[in-house]
Structure formats: C-alpha cells, structure tokens
Residue frames as a rotation matrix with the C-alpha (Angstrom) as fourth column:
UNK 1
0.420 0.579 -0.699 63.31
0.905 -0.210 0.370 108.55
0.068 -0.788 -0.612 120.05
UNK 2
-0.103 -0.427 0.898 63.72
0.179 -0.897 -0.405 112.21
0.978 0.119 0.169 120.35
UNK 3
0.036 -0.227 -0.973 64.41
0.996 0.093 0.015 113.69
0.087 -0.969 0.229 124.11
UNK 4
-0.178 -0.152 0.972 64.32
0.113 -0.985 -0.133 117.29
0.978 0.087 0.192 125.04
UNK 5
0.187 0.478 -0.858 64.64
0.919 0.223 0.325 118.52
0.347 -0.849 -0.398 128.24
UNK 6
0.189 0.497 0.847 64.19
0.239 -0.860 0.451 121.91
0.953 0.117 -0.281 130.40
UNK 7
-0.162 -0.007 -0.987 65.40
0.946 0.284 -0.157 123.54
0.281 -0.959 -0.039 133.64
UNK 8
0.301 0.326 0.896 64.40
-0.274 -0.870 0.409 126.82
0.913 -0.369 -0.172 135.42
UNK 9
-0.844 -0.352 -0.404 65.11
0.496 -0.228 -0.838 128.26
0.203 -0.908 0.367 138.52
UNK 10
-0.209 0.951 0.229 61.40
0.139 -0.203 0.969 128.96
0.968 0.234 -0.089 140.13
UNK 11
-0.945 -0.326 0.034 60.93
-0.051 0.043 -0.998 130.05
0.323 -0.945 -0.058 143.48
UNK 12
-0.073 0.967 0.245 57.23
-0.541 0.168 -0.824 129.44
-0.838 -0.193 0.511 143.22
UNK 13
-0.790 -0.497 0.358 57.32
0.053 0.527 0.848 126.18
-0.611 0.689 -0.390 141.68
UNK 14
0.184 0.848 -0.497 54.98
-0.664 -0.266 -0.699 125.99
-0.725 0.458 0.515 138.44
UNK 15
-0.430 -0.888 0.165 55.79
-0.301 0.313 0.901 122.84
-0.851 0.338 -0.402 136.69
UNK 16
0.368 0.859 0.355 52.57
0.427 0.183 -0.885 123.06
-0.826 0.477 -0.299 134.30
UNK 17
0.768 -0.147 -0.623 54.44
-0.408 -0.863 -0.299 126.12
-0.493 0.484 -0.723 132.53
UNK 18
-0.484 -0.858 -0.172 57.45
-0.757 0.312 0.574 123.90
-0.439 0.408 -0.800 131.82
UNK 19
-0.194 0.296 0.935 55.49
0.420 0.887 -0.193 120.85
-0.887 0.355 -0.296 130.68
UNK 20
0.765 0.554 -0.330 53.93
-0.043 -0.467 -0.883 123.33
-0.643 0.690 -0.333 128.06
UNK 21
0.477 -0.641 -0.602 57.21
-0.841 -0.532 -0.099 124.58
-0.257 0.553 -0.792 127.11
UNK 22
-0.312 -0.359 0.880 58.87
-0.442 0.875 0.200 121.16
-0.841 -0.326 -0.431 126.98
UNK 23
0.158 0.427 0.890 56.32
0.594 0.679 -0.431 119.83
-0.788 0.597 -0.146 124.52
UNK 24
0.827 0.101 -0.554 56.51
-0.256 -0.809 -0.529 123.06
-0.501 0.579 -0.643 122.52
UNK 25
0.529 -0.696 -0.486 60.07
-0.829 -0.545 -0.121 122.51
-0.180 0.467 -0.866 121.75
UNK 26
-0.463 -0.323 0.826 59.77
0.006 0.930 0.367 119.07
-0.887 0.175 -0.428 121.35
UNK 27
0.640 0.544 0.542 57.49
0.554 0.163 -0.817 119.81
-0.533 0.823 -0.197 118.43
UNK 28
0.805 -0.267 -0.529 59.66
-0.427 -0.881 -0.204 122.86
-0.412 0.390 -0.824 116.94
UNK 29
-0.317 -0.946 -0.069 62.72
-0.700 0.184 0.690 120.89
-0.640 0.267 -0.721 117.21
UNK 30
-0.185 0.502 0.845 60.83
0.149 0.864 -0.481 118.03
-0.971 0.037 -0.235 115.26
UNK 31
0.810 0.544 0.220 59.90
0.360 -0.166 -0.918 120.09
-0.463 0.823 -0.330 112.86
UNK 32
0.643 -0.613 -0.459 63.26
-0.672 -0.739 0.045 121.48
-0.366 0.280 -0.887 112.09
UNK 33
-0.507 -0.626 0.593 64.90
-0.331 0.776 0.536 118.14
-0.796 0.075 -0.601 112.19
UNK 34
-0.093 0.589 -0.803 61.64
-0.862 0.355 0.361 116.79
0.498 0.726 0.475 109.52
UNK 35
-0.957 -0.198 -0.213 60.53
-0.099 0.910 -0.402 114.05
0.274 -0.363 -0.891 111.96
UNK 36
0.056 0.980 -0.188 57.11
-0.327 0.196 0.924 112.73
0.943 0.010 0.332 112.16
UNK 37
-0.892 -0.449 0.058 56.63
-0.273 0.433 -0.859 112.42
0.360 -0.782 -0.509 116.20
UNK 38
-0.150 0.650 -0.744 53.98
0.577 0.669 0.468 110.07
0.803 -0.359 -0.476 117.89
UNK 39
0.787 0.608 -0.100 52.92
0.267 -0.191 0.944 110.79
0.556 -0.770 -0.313 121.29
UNK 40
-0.072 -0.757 0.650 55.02
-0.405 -0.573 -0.712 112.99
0.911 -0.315 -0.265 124.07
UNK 41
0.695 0.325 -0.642 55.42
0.510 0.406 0.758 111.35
0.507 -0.854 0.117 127.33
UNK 42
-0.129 -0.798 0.589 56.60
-0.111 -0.578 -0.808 114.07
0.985 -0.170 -0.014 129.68
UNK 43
0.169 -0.209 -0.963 58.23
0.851 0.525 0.036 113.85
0.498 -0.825 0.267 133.34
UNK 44
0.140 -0.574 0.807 58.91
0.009 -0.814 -0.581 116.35
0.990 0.089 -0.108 135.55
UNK 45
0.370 -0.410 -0.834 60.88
0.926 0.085 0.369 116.78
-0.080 -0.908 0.411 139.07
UNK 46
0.749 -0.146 0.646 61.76
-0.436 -0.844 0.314 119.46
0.499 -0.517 -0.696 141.62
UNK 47
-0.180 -0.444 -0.878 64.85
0.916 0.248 -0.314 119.57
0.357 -0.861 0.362 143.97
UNK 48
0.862 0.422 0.281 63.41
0.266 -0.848 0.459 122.11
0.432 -0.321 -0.843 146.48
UNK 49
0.073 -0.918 -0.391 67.29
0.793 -0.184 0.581 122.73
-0.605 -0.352 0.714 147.49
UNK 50
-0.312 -0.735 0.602 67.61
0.790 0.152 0.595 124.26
-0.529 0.661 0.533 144.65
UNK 51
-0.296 0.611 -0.734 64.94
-0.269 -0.791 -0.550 125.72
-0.917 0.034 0.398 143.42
UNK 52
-0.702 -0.260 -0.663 64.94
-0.665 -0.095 0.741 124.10
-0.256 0.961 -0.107 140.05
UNK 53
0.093 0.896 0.434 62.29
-0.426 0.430 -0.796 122.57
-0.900 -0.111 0.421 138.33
UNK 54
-0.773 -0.635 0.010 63.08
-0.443 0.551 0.707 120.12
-0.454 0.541 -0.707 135.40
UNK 55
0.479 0.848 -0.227 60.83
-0.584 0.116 -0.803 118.98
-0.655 0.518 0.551 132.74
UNK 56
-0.615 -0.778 0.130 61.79
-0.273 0.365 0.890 115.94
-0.740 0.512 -0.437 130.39
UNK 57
0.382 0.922 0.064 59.74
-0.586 0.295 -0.754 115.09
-0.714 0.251 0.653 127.14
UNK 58
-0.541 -0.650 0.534 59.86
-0.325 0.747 0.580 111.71
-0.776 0.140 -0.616 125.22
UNK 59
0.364 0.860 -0.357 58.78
-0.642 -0.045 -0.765 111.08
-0.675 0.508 0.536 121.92
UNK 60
0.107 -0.353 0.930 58.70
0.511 0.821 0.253 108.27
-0.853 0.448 0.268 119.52
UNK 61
-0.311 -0.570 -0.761 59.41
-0.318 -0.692 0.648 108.81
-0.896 0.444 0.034 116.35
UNK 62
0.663 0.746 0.063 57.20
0.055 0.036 -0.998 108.11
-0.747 0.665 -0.017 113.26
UNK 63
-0.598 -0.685 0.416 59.20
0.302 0.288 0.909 106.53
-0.742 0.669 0.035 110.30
C-alpha cells in the first residue's frame, strides 16, 4: 500500500484542489518508485482552528 499525504494552510478552505494534488503525487511518486497502483482512495479533513486542510491518498499496489 502506498500513502501520501498533504497539508496547506487555506483561509478559504478548497479541499477539491488538494484532492487533485494528492492523487497527482500519488501517481508521480509511483512512477518513480516503478509501482503499478490500483485505485486511490482519498480522505480529507479540516481543523478550522487552524486553518489547515489535509488530504490523505491510499493506494493498493499492483504486483
């Protein structure tokens, strides 16, 4: 299973823009690594304290 995750500081949250990016650099890093990945199941969460907006993507891996 490969993992990649993403935080930003956003004061107008926009967690579509991180999901993108997330998957993006789950594929990139995939490809650098030579791994064949399945499907991306990404998560993502706000702490409005903060401001931060968090993106996590999960992929299987493909033997």
């Amino acid at each position: 299973m490969l993992i990649v995750q993403l935080q930003r500081y956003q004061f107008w949250p926009n967690s579509g823009v991180l999901m993108l990016e997330v998957r993006q650099k789950a594929k990139q890093i995939a490809k650098e690594k030579g791994l064949k990945i399945g499907s991306i199941n990404i998560s993502t969460e706000r702490n409005p304290t903060l401001g931060v907006t968090s993106a996590i993507a999960m992929c299987e891996v493909e033997e």
